[in-house]
N, C-alpha and C positions, 0 to 999 in steps of 0.2 A: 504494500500500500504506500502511496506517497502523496504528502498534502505540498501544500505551494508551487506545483509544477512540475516536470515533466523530469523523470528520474530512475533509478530500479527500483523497482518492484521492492517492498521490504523496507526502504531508505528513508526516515522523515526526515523531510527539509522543514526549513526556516522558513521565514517571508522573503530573504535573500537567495535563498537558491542551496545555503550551507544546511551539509548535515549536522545532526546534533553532536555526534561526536567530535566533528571536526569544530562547535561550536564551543563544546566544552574544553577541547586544548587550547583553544585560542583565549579562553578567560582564564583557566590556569596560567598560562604564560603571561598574560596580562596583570594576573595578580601577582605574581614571583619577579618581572621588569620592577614592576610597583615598588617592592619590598628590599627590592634591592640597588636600586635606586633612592629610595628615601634613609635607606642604610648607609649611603655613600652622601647623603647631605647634611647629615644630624652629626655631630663632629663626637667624638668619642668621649666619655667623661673621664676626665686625669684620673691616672692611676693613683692609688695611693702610698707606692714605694718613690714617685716623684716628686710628690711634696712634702716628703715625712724629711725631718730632719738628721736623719740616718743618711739618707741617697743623699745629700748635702754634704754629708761628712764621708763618704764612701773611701777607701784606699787610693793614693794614689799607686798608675802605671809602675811594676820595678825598672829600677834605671838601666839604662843598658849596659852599663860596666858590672852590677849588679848579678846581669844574666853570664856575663860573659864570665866570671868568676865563680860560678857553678856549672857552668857547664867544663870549662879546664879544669876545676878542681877533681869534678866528677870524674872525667876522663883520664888526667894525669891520675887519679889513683887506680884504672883500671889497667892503664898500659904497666905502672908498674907493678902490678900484680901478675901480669901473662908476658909481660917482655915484650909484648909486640903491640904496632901500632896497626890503625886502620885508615881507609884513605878519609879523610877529615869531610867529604860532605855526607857519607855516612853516619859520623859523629855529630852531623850536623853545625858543623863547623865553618866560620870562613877563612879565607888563607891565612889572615892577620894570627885568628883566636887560634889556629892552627900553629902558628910560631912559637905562641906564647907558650902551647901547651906541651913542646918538644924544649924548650928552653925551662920548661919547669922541672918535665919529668929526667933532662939531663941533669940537674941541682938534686932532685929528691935520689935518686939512684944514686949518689953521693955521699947523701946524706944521711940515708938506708944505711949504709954499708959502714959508716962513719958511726953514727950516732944512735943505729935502730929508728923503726917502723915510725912510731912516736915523734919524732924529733922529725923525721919525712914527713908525714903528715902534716905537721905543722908549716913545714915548708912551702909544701904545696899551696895551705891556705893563704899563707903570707905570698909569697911569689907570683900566682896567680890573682887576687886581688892587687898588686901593685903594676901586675903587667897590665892588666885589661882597665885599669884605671888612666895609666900613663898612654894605652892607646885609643881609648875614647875620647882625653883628655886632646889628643891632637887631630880629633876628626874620625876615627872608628873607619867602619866600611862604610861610608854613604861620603867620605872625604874625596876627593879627589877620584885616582882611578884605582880600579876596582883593588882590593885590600885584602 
């Protein structure tokens, strides 16, 4: 059966010629444009970890001498534990922090051998804080050409 005009058999049309189904996806859609459109106009209410006075006082960024002094510390005690090293951007390293960290572990293997593990270690932390210090101090790897 079809009302409004001339169609298959079975099909109710509209006044416009549209079946009902196809009438009803097109209000569905019309209501979800609707929803989501007016979602994208009504601006979002501030969170409350951006106004609380905590997100105000948040940490700062660690400095990059910082990083670089844990990561050679970290590594110069691995190399001297196995003897060997590994190619530094695996260690994730750049060439500079790479220097530092072959000029540390030739002082701790020294100093190992001199003074015990203890007194290496120290070294480490001393030596590597003072190199990664004194080369961020003159521009890091973002200085000049590549480092």
């Amino acid at each position: 059966m079809t009302t409004g005009g001339a169609g298959r058999a079975g099909t109710a049309r509209d006044g416009a010629g549209r079946t009902a189904a196809a009438a009803s996806v097109a209000a569905v859609a019309a209501v979800l444009a609707a929803g989501l459109l007016s979602g994208c106009a009504t601006p979002a209410p501030a969170s409350p970890s951006s106004s609380s006075p905590s997100a105000q006082n948040s940490p700062s960024p660690t400095p990059p001498e910082a990083l670089c002094t844990r990561l050679v510390v970290h590594w110069a005690r691995e190399v001297l534990g196995s003897g060997t090293y590994g190619d530094y951007q695996s260690m994730g390293l750049s060439n500079g922090q790479y220097e530092i960290l072959r000029s540390v572990v030739d002082e701790a293997r020294v100093e190992h051998k001199r003074r015990g593990a203890d007194a290496a270690d120290e070294l480490i932390r001393r030596e590597a804080r003072t190199g990664c210090a004194a080369w961020y101090r003159s521009g890091g790897p973002g200085a000049g050409a590549w480092r």
